[in-house]
C-alpha positions in Angstrom: -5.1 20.4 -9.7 -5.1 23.8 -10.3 -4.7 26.4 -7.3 -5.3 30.2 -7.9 -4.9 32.8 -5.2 -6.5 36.1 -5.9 -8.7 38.9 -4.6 -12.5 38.3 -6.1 -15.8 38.3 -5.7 -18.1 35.3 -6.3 -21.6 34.3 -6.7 -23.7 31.8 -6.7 -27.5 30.7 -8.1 -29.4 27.8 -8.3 -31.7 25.6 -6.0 -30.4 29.2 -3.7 -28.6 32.5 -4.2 -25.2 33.3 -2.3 -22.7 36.4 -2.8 -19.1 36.3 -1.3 -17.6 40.5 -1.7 -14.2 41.1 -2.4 -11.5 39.3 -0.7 -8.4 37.3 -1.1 -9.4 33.5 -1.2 -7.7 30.3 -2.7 -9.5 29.4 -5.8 -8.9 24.9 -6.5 -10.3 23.3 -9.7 -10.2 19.4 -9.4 -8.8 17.4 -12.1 -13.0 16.0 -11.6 -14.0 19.4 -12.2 -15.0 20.4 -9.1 -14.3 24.0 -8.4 -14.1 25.4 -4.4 -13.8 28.5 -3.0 -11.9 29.2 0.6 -10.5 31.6 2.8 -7.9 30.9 5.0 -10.2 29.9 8.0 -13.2 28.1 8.5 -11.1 24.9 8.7 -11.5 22.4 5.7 -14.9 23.3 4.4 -14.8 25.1 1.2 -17.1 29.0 1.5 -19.1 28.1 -1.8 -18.3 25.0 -4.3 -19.6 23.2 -7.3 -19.5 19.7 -7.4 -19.3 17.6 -10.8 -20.4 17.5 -13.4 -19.5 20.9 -14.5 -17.8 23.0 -16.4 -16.1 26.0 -16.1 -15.1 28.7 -18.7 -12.6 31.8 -18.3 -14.2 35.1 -19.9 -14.1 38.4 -20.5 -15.8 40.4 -17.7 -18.8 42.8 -18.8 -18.4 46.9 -18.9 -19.5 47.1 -16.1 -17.4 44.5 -14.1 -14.5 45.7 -15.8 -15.3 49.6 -14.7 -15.4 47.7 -11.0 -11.7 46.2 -11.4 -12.5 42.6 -12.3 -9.7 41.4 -14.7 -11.4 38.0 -15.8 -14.5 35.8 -14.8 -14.7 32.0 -13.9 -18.6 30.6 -15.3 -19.3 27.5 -14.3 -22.1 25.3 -15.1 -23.5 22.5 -13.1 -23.9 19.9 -16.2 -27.4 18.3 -15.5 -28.8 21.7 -13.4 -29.3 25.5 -13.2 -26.7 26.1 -10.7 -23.9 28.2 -11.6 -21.0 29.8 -10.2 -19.3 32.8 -11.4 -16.3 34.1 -9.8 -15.3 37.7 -10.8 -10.9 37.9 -10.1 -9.8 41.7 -9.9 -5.9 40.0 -9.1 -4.0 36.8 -9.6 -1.6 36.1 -6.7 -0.9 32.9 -7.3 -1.6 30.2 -10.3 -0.4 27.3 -10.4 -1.2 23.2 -11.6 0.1 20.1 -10.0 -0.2 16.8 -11.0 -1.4 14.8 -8.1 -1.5 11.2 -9.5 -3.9 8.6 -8.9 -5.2 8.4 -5.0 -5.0 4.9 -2.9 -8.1 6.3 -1.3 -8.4 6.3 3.0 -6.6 4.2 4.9 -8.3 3.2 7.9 -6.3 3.3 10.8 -6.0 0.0 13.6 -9.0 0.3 15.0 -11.3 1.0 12.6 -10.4 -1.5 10.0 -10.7 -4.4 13.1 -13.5 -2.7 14.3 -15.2 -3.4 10.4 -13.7 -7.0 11.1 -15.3 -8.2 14.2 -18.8 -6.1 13.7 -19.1 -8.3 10.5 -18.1 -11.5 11.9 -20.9 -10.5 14.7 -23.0 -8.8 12.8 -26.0 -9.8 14.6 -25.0 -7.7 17.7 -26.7 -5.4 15.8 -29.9 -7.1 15.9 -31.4 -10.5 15.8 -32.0 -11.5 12.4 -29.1 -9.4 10.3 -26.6 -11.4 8.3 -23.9 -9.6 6.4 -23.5 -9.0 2.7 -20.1 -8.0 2.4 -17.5 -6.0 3.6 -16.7 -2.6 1.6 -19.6 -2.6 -0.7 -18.2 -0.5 -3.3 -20.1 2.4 -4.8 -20.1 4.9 -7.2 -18.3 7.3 -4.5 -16.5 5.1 -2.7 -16.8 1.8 -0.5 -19.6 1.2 2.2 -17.8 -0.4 5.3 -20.3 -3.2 5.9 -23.3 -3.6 3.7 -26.2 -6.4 5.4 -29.7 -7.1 6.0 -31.8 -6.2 8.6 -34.1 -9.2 10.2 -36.8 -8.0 8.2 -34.6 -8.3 5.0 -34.3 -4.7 4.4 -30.8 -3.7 3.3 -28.5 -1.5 5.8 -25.5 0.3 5.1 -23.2 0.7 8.0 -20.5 3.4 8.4 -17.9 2.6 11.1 -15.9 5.4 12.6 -13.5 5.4 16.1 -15.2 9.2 16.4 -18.6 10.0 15.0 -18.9 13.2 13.8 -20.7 15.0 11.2 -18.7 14.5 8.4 -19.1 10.4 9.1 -23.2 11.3 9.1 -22.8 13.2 6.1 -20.9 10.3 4.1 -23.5 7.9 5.0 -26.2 10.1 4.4 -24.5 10.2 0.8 -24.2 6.4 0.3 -27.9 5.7 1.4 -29.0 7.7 -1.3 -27.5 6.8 -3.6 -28.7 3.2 -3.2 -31.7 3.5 -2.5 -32.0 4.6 -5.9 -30.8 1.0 -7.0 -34.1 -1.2 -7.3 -32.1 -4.0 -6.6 -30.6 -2.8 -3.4 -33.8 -0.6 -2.1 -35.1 0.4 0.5 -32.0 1.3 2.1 -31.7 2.0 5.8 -27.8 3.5 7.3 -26.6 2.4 10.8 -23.4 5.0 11.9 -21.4 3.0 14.6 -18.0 4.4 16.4 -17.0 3.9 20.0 -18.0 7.5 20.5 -20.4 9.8 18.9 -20.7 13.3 19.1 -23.9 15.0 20.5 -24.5 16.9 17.2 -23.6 14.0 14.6 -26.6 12.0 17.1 -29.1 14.4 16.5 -27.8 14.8 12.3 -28.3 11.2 11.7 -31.5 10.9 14.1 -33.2 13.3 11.7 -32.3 11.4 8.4 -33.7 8.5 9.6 -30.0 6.9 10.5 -29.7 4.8 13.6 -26.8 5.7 16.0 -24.5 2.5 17.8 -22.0 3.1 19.9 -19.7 -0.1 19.7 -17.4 -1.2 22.9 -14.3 -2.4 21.4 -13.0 -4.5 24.1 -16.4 -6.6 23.8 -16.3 -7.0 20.6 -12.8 -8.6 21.1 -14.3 -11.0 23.8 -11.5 -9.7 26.2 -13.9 -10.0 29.1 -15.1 -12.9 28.0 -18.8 -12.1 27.5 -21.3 -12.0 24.8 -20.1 -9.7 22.0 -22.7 -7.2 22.4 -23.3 -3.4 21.8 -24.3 -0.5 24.0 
């Protein structure tokens, strides 16, 4: 990974057109290729991006740009798109490359990874008719927690989180396309399921289509001794 720190200006064009003026930002290339922009706010979300495939040159700024202060420009190139990014750097701060290894990936904590037990081994609390798949269907960008079938025999990916939020709405949202354009696997319905979910993740994954479940962990566990059973 490659982290620069410098004052520049960057914009982007594509499927939309976005200009970020002069400032100090941290500048991260991915060993994937991924390029981010941030400022040192805005929490972890990145001010402007480009996802892989890509690639990204270093060049010589124009007469112009140069006669405006900008030492050298960053082009990148989305590989199978229009979009580009070009980021115009009047001063380095900071540049330097670490290797980061290979990642073991997310570690679910306690609850999650027992919630993901007992919802498969009672997977039809989520409806008459659904029998599981598997556990940790893995895709191209990364492992569904449960993948099953519906009563109807429609496939459903299910995201399990202690705390829905957005981000968990916007990972499904990712996985359910992505297989729904598998032939084999299609059509592909998601089901996001935590012991609490945020008003604003609701109304994200009620607008995708995405079904919202709000699981009670003591019931799946039996400890009252009723039917497991979700609210």
């Amino acid at each position: 990974m490659r982290l620069v720190i410098a004052r520049c200006s960057v914009d982007y064009d594509g499927r939309l057109s976005a200009h970020l003026p002069l400032a100090t930002r941290l500048l991260m290339v991915k060993a994937d290729g991924s390029v981010l922009v941030h400022s040192d706010g805005g929490s972890y979300k990145p001010l402007n991006w480009m996802s892989p495939p890509c690639a990204m040159a270093e060049r010589e700024p124009e007469e112009h740009e140069r006669g405006e202060g900008a030492e050298i420009v960053w082009s990148v190139q989305h590989s199978k798109g229009e979009d580009r990014l070009r980021v115009l750097i009047h001063e380095v701060l900071h540049d330097s490359s670490h290797e980061l290894g290979i990642d073991p990936g997310l570690v679910k904590d306690g609850v999650e990874a027992h919630l993901q037990r007992l919802l498969a081994e009672h997977i039809t609390a989520l409806g008459e008719g659904y029998t599981l798949i598997r556990r940790e269907f893995m895709t191209a960008i990364g492992p569904v927690d449960i993948l099953a079938r519906d009563g109807r025999g429609s496939t459903v990916a299910i995201e399990i989180k202690r705390r829905g939020e957005i981000d968990g709405v916007e990972q499904l949202t990712r996985y359910v396309e992505l297989m729904n354009r598998d032939p084999h696997l299609a059509p592909v319905t998601g089901v996001f399921a935590a012991q609490q979910i945020k008003p604003q993740a609701r109304t994200l994954a009620e607008d995708r289509g995405i079904r919202c479940v709000v699981l009670d962990y003591d019931e799946l566990r039996g400890i009252d001794g009723s039917e497991h059973r979700l609210f």
